[in-house]
Backbone as a chain_set.jsonl record, in Angstrom:
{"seq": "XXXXXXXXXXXXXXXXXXXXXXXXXXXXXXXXXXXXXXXXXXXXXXXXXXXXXXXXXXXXXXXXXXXXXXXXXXXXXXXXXXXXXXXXXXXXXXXXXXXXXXXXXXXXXXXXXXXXXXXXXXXXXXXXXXXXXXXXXXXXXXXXXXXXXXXXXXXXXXXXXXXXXXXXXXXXXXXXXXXXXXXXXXXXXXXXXXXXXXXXXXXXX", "coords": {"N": [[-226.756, -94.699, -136.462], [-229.219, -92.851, -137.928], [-231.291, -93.972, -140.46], [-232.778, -92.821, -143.223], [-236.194, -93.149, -145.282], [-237.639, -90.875, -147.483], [-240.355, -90.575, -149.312], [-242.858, -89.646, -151.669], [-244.768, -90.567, -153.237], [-243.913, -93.882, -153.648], [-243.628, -96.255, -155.74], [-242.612, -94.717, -157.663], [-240.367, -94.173, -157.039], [-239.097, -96.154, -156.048], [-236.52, -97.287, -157.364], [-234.594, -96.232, -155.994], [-234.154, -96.971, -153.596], [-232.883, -98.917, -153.288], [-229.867, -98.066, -154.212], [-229.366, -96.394, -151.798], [-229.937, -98.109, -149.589], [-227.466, -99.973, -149.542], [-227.089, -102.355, -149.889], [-227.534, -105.699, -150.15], [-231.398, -106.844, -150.931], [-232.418, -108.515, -151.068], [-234.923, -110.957, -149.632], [-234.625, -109.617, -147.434], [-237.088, -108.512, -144.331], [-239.933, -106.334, -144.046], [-241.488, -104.453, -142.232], [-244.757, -103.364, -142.946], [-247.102, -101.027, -142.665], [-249.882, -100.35, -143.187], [-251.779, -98.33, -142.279], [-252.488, -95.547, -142.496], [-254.534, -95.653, -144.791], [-256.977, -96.298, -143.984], [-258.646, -94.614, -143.2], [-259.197, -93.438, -146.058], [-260.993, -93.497, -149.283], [-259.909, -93.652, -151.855], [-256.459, -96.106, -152.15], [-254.858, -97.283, -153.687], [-252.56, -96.85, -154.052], [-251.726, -98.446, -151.687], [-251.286, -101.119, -152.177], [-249.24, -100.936, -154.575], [-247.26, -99.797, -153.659], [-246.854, -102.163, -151.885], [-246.048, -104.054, -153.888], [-244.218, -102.484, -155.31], [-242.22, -102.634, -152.907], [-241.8, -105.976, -152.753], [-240.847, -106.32, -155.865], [-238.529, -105.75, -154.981], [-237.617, -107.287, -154.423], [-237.739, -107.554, -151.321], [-239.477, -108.523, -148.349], [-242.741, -108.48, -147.636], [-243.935, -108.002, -144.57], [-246.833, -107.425, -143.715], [-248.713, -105.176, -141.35], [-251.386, -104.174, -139.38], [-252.003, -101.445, -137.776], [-254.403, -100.381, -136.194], [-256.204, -102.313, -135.379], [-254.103, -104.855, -134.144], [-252.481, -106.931, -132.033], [-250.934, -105.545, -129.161], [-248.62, -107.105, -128.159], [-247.907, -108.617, -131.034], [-247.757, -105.913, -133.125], [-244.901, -105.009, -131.493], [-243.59, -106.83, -131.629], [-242.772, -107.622, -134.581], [-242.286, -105.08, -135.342], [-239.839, -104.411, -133.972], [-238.69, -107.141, -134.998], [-238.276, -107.285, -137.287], [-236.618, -105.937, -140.482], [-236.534, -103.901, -141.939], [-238.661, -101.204, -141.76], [-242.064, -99.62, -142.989], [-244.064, -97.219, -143.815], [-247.539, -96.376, -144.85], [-249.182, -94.103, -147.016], [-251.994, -92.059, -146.723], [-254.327, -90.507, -144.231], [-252.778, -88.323, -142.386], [-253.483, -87.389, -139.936], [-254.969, -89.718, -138.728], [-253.367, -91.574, -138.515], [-251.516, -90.781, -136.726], [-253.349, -90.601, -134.354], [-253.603, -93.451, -134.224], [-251.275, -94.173, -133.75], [-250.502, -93.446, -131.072], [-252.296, -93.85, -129.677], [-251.724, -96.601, -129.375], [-249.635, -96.566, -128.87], [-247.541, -97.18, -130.462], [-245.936, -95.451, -131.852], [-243.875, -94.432, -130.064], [-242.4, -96.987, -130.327], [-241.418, -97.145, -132.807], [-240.436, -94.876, -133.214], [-238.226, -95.284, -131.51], [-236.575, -97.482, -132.509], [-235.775, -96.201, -135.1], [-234.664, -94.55, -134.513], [-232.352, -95.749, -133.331], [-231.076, -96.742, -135.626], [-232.462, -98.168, -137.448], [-233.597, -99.097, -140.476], [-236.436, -96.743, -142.122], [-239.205, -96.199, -143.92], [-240.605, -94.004, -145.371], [-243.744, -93.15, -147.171], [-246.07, -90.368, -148.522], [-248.073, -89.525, -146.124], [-246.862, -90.973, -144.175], [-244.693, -90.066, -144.275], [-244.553, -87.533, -143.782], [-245.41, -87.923, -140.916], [-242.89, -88.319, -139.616], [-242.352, -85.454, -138.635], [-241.466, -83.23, -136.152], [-244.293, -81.882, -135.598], [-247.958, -82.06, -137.146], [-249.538, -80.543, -137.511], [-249.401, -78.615, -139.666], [-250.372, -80.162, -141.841], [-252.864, -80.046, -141.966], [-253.712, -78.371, -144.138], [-253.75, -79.855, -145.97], [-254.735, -82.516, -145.206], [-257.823, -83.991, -143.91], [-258.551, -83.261, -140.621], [-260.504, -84.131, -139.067], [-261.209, -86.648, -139.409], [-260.184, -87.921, -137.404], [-260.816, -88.031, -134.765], [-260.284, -88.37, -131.929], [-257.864, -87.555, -131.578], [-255.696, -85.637, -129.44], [-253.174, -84.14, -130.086], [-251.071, -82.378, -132.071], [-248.654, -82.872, -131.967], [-245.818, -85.259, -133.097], [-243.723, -87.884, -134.827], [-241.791, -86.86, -134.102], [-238.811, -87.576, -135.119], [-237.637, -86.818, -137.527], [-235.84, -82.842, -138.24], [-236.967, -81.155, -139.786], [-239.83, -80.837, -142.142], [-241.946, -82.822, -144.276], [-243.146, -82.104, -147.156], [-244.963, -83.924, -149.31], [-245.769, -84.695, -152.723], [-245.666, -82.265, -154.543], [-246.54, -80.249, -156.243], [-248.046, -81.878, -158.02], [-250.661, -83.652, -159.102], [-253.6, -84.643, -157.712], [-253.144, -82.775, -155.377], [-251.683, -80.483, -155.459], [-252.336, -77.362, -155.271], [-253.285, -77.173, -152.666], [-250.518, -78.097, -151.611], [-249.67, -75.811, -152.0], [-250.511, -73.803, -150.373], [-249.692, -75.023, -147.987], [-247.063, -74.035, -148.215], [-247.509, -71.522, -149.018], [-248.477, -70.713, -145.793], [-246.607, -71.863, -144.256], [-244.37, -71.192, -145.022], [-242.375, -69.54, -144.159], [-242.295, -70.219, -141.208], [-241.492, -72.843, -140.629], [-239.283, -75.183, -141.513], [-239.584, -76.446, -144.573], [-239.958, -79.07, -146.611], [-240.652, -79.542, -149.589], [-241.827, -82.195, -151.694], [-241.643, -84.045, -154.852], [-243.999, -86.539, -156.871], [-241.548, -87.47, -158.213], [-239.441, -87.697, -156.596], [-236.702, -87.992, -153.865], [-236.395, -87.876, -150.49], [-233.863, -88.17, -148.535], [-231.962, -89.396, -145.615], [-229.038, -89.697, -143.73], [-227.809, -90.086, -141.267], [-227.182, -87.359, -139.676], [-227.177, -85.794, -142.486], [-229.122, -84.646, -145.334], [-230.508, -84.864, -147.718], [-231.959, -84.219, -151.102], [-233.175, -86.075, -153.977], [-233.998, -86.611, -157.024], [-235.576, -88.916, -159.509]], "CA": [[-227.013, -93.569, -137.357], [-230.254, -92.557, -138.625], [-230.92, -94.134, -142.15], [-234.72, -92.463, -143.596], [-236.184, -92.684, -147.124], [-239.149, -90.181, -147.553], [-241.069, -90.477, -150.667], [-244.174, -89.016, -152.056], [-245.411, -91.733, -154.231], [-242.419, -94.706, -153.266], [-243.553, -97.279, -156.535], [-241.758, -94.219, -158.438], [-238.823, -93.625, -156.495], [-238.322, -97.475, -155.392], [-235.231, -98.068, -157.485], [-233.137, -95.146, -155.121], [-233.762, -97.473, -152.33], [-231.36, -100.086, -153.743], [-228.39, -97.382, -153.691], [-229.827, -95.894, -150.624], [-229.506, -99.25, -148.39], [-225.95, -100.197, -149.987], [-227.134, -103.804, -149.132], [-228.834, -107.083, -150.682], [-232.431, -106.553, -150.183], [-233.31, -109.934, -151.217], [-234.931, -111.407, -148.186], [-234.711, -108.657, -145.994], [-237.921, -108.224, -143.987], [-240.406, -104.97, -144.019], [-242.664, -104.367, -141.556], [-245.659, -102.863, -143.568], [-248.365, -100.748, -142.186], [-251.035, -99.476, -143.908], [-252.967, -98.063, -141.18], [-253.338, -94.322, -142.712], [-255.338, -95.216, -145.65], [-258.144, -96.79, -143.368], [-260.093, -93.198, -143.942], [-259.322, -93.308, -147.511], [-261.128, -93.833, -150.466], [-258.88, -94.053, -152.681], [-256.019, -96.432, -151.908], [-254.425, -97.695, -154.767], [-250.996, -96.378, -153.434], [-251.192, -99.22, -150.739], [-250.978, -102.383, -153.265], [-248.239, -100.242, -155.425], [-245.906, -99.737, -152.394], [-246.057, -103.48, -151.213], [-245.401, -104.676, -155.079], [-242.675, -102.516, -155.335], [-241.154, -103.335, -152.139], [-241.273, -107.205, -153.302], [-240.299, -106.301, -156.611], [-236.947, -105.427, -154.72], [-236.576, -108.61, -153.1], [-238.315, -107.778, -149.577], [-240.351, -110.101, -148.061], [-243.557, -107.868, -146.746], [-244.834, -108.467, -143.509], [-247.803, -106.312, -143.235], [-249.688, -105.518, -140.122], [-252.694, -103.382, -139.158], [-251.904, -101.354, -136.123], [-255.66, -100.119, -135.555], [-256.391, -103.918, -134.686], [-253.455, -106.102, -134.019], [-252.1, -106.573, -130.32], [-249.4, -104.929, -128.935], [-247.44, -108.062, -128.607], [-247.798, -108.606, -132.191], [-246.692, -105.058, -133.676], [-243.766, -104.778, -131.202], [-242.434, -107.914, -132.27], [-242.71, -107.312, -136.239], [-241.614, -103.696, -135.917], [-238.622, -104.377, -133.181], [-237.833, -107.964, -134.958], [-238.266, -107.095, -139.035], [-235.556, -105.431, -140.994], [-237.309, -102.027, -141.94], [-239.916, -100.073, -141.153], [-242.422, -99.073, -144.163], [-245.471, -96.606, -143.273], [-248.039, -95.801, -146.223], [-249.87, -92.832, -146.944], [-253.408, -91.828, -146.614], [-254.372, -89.759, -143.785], [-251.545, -88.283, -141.751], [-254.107, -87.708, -138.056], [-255.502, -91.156, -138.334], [-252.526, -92.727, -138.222], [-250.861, -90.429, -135.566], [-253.886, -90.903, -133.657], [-253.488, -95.01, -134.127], [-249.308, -94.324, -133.628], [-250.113, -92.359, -130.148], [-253.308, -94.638, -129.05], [-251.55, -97.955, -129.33], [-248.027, -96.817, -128.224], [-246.202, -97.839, -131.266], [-245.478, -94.259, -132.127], [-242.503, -94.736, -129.474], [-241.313, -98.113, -130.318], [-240.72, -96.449, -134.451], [-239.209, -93.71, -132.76], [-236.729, -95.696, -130.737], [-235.889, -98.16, -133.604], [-235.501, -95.078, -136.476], [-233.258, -93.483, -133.778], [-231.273, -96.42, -133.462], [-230.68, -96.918, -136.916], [-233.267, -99.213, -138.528], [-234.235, -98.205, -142.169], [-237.319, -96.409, -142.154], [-239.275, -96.062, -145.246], [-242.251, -93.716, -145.881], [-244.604, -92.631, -148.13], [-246.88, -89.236, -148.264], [-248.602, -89.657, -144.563], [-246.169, -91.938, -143.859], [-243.095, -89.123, -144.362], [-244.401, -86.392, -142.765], [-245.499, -88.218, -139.428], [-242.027, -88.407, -138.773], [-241.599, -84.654, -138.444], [-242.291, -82.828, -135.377], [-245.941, -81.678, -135.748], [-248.361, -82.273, -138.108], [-250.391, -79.3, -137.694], [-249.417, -78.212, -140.652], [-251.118, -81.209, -142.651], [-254.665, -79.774, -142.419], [-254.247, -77.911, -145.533], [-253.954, -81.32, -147.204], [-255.424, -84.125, -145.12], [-259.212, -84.141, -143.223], [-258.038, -83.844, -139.423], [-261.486, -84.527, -138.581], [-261.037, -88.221, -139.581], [-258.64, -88.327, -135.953], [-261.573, -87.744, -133.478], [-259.587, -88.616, -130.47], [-256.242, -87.144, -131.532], [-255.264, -84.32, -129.059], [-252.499, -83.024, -129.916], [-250.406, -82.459, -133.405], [-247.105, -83.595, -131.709], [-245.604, -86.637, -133.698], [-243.104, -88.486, -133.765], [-240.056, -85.567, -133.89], [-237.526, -87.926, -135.589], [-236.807, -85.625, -137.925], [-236.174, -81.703, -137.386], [-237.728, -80.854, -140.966], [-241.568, -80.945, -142.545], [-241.534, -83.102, -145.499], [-244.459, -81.575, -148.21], [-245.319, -84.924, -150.54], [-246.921, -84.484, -153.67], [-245.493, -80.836, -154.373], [-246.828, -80.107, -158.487], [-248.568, -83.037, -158.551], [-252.317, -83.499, -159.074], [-254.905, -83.436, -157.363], [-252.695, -82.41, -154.312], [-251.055, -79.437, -156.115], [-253.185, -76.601, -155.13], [-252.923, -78.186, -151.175], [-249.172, -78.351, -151.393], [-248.777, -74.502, -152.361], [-251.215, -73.157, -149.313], [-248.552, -75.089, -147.227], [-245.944, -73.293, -148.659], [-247.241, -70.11, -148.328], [-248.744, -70.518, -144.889], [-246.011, -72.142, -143.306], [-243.113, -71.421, -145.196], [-241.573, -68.872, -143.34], [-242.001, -70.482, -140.053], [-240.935, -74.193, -141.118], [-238.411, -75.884, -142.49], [-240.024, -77.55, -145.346], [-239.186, -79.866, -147.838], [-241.481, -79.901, -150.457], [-240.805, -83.319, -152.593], [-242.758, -84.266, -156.347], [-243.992, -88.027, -156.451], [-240.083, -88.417, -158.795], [-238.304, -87.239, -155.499], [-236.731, -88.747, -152.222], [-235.745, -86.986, -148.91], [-232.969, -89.127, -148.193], [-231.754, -88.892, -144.428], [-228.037, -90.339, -142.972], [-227.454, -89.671, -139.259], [-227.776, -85.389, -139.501], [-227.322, -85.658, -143.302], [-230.288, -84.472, -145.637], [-230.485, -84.669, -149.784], [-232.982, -84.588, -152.036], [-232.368, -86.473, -154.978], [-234.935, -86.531, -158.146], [-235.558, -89.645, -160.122]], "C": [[-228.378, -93.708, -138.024], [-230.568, -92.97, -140.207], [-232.409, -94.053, -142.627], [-234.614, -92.062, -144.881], [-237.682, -92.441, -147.057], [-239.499, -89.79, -148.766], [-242.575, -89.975, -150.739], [-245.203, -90.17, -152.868], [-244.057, -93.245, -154.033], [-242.502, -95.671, -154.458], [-242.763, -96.003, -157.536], [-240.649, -93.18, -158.356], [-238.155, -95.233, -156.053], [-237.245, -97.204, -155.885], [-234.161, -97.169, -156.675], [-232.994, -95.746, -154.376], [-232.533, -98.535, -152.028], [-230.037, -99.053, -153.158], [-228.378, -96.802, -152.708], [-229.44, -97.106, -149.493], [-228.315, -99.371, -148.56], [-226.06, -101.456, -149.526], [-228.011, -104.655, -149.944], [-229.9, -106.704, -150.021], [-233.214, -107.699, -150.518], [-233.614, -110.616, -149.864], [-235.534, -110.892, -147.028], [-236.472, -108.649, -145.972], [-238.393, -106.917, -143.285], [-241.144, -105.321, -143.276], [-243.826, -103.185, -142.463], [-246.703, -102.606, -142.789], [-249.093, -99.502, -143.077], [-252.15, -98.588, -143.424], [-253.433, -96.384, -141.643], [-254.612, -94.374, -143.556], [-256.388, -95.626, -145.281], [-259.354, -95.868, -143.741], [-260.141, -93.212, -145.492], [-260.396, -93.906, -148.697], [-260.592, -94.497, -151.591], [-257.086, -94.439, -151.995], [-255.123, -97.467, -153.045], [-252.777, -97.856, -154.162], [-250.764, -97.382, -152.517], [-250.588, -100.591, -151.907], [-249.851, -101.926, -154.328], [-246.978, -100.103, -154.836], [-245.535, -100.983, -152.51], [-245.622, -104.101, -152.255], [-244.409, -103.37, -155.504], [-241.563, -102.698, -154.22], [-240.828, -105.002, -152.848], [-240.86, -107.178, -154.616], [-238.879, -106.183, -156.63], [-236.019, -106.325, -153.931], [-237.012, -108.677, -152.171], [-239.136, -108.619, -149.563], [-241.861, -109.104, -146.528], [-244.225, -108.219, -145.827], [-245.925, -107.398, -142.884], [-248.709, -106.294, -141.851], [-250.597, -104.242, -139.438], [-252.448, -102.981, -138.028], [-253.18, -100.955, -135.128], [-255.547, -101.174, -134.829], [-255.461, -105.195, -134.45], [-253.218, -105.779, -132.561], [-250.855, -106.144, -130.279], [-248.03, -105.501, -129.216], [-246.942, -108.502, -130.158], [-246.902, -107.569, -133.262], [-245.561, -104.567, -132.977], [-242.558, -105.348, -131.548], [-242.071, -107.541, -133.617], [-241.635, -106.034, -136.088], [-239.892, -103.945, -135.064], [-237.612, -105.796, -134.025], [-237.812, -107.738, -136.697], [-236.682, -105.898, -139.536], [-235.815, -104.077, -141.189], [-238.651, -101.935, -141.607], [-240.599, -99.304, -142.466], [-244.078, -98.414, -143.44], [-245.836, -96.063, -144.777], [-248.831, -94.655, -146.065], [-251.004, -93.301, -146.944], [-253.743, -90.493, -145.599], [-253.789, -89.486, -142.493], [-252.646, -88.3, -139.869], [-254.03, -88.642, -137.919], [-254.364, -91.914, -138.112], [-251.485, -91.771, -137.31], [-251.796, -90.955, -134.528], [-253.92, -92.211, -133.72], [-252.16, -94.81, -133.536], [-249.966, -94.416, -131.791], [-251.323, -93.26, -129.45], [-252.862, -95.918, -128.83], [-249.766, -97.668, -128.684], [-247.018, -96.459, -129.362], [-245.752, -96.398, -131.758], [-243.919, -94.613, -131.459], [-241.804, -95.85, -129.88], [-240.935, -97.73, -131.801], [-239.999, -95.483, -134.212], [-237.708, -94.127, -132.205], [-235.843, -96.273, -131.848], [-235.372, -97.141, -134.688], [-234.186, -94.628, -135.671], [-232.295, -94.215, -133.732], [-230.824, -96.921, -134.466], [-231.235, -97.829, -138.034], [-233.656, -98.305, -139.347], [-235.624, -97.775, -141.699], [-238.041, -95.911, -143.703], [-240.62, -94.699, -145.318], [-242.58, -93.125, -146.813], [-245.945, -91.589, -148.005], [-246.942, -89.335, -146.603], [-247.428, -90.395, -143.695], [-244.363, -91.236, -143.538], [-243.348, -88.183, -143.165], [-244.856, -86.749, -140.968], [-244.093, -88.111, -138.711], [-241.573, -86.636, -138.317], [-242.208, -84.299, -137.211], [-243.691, -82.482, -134.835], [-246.452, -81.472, -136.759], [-249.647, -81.071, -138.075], [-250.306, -78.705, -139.177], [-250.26, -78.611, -142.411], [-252.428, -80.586, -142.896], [-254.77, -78.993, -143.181], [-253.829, -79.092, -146.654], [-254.639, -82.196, -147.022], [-256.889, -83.459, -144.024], [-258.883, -85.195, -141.483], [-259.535, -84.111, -139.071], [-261.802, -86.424, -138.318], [-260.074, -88.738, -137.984], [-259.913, -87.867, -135.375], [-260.52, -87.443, -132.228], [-258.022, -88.02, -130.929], [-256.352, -85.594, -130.606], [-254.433, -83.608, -128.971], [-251.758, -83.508, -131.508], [-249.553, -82.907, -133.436], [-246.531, -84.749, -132.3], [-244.368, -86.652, -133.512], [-241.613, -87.86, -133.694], [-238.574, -86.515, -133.765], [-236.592, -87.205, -136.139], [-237.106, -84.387, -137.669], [-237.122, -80.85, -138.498], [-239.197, -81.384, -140.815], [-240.879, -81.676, -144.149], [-243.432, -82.4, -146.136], [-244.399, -82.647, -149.211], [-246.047, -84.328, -151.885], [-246.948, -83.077, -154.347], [-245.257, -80.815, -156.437], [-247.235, -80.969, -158.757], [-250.422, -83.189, -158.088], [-252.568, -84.967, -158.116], [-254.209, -82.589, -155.51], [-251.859, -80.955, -154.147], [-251.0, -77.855, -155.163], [-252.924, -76.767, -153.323], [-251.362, -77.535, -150.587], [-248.931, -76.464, -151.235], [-249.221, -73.611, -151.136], [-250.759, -73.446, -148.757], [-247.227, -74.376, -147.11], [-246.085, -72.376, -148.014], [-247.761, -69.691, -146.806], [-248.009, -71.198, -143.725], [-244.576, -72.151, -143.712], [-242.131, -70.582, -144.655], [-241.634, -69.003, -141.69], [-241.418, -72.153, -139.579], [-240.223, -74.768, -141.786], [-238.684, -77.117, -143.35], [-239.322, -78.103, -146.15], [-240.066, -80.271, -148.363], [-240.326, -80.95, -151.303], [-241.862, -83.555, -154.042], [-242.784, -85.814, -156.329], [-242.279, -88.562, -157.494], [-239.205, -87.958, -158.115], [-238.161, -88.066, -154.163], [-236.065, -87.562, -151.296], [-235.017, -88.221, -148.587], [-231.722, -88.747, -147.181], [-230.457, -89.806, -143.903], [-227.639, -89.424, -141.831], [-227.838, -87.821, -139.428], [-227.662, -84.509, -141.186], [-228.78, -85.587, -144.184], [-230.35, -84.071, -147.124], [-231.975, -84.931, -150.303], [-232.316, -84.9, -153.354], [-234.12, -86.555, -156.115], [-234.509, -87.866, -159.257], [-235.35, -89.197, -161.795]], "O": [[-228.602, -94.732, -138.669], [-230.084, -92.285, -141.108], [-233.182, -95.0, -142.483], [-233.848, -91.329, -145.507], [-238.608, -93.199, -146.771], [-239.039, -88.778, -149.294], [-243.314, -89.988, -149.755], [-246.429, -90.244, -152.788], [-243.158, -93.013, -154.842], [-241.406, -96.225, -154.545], [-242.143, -96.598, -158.418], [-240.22, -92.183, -158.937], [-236.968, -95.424, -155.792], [-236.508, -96.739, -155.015], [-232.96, -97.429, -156.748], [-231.866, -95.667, -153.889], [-231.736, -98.816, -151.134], [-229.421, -99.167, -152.098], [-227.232, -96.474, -152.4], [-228.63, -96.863, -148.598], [-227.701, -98.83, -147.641], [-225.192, -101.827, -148.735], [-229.114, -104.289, -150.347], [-229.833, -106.291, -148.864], [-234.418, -107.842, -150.305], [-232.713, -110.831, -149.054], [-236.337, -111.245, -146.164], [-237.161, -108.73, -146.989], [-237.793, -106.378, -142.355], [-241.635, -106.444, -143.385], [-243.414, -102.025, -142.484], [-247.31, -103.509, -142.213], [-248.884, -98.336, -143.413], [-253.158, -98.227, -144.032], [-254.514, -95.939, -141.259], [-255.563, -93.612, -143.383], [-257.225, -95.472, -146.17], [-260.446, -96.086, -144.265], [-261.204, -92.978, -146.066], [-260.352, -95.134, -148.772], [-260.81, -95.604, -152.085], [-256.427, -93.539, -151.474], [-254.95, -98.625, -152.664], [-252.109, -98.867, -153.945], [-249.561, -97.492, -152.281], [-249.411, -100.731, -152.242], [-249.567, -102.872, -155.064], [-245.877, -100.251, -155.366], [-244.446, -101.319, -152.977], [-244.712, -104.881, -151.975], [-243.68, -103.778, -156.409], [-240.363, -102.863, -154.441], [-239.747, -105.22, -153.395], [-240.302, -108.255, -154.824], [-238.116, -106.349, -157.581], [-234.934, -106.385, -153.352], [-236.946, -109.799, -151.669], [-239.528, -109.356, -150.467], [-241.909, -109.098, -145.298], [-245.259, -108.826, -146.106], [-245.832, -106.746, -141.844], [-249.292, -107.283, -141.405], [-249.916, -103.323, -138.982], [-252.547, -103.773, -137.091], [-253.216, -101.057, -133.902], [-254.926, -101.175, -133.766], [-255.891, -106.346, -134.529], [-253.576, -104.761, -131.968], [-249.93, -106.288, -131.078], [-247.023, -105.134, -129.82], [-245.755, -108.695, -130.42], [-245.926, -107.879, -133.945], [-244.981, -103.664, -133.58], [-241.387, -105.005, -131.711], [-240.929, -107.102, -133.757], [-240.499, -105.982, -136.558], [-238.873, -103.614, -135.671], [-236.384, -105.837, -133.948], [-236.9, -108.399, -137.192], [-235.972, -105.267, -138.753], [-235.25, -103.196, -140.542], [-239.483, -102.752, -141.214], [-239.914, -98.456, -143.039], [-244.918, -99.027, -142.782], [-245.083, -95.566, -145.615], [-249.129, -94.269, -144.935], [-251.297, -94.488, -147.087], [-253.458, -89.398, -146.084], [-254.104, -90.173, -141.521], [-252.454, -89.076, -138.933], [-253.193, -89.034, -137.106], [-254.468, -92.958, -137.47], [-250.379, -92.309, -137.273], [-251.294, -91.746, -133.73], [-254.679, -92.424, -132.775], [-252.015, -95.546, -132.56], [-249.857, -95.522, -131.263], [-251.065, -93.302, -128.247], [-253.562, -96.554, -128.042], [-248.988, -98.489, -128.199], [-246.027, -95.731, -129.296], [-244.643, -96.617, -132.246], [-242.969, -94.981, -132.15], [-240.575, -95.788, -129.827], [-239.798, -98.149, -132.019], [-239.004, -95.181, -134.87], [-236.591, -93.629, -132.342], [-234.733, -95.835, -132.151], [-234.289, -97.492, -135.158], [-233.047, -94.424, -136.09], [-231.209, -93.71, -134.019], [-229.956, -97.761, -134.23], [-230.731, -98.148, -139.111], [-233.971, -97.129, -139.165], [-236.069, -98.482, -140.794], [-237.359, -95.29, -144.519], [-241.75, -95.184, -145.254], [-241.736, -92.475, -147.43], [-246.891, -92.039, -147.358], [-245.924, -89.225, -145.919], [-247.311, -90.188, -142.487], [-243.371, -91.653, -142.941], [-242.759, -88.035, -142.094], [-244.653, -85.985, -140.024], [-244.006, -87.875, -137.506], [-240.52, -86.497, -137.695], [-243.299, -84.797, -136.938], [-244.086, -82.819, -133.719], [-245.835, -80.783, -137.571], [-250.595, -81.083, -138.859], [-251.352, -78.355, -139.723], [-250.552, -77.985, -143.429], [-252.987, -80.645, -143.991], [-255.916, -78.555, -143.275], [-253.674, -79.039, -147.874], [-255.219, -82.823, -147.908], [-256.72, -82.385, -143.447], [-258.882, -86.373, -141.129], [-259.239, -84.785, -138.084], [-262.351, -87.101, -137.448], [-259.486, -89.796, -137.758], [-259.973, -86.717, -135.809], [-260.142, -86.354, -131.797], [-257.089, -88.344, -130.195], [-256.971, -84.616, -131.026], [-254.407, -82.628, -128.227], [-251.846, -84.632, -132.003], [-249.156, -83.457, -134.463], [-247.046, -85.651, -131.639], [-243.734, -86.013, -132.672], [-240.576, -88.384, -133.289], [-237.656, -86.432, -132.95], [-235.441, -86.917, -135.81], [-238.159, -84.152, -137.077], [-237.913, -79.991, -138.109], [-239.693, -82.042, -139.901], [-239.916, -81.348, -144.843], [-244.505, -82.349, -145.534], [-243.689, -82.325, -150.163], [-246.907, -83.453, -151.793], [-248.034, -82.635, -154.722], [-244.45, -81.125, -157.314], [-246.982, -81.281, -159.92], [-251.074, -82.896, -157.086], [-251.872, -85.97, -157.953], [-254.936, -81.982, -154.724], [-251.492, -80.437, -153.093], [-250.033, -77.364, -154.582], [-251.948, -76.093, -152.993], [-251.112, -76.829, -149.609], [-248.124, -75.966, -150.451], [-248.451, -72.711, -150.801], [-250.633, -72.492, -147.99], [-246.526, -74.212, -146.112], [-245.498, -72.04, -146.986], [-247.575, -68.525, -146.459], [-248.431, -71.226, -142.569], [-243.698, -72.791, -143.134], [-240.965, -70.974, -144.712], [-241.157, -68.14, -140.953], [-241.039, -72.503, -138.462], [-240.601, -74.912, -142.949], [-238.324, -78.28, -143.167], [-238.179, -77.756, -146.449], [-240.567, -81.316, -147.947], [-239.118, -80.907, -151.537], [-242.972, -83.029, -153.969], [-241.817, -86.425, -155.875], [-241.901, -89.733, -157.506], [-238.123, -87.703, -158.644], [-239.057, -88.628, -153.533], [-235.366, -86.593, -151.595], [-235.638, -89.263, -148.381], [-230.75, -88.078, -147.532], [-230.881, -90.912, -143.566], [-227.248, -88.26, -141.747], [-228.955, -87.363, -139.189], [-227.873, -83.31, -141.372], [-229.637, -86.398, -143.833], [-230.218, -82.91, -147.512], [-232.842, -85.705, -149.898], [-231.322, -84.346, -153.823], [-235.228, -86.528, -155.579], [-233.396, -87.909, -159.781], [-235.314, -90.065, -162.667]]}, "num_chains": 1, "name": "protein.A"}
């Protein structure tokens, strides 16, 4: 069964993940990739994630999928306990997912029931296509990406960051330019999209 926790900001939604797993998380091992915020500037949000994952007990094993080897992130992501993707910019890190493979091996594992965690860029990769992103993120930063297709875990659009600055303004031109042909889910950084097998809640901190 499918078990996905999609956050907008995740250092101020961590504590849902506790009642969300229903499991000791002391221990458990995250696979951590940070690979969207590579284009970013501002990255603050990466060092905020991985101290509140270990604030919860995990034991982060981060790993760079631009530059690590295959053998490396198949093992981590196929042999670690969850699956944590961070935000930044949603192309760049389809175009890293979809250039290195590992797009499929997060797809297989999510499908077979490993936790999946994400955050902004990190949520909405999992929905079908990210076309919709370029009224928030700078697809130009994806040179080589050719196509919007991702990784169609889930059947929804998650919208991160929905009333929240400086992304506000962003969030609402999604709305109105794709809300009658998408099944969105706008979330606010004190919200989760919280996903069991074909189940789908939003819950508000």
């Amino acid at each position: 069964m499918k078990k996905i926790f999609l956050s907008s900001s995740f250092k101020d939604v961590a504590p849902w993940l506790v009642h969300f797993v229903g499991e000791n998380l002391e221990g458990k091992k995250v696979t951590f990739i940070p690979t969207a915020s590579i284009p970013e500037k501002v990255k603050f949000y990466v060092e905020s994630g991985k101290k509140a994952l270990e604030n919860l007990g995990l034991v982060v094993d981060e790993i760079e999928i631009s530059t690590a080897t295959w053998d490396e992130i198949a093992s981590k992501i196929r042999g670690n306990d969850y699956i944590y993707i961070t935000g930044g910019n949603t192309f760049y890190l389809l175009q890293e997912l979809k250039r290195t493979g590992v797009d499929k091996i997060i797809a297989e594992e999510v499908n077979a029931g490993k936790l999946y965690i994400g955050e902004s860029a990190g949520s909405m990769i999992l929905s079908p296509n990210i076309e919709y992103v370029q009224l928030m993120d700078d697809v130009q930063e994806a040179p080589a990406l050719d196509s919007f297709a991702a990784l169609g875990v889930i059947e929804f659009y998650p919208v991160p960051h929905h009333t929240n600055i400086p992304f506000k303004k962003a969030v609402e031109n999604i709305i109105e330019e794709y809300g009658s042909q998408l099944n969105l889910y706008p979330i606010s950084n004190a919200e989760v999209i919280l996903v069991e097998g074909d189940r789908i809640k939003v819950e508000n901190t």
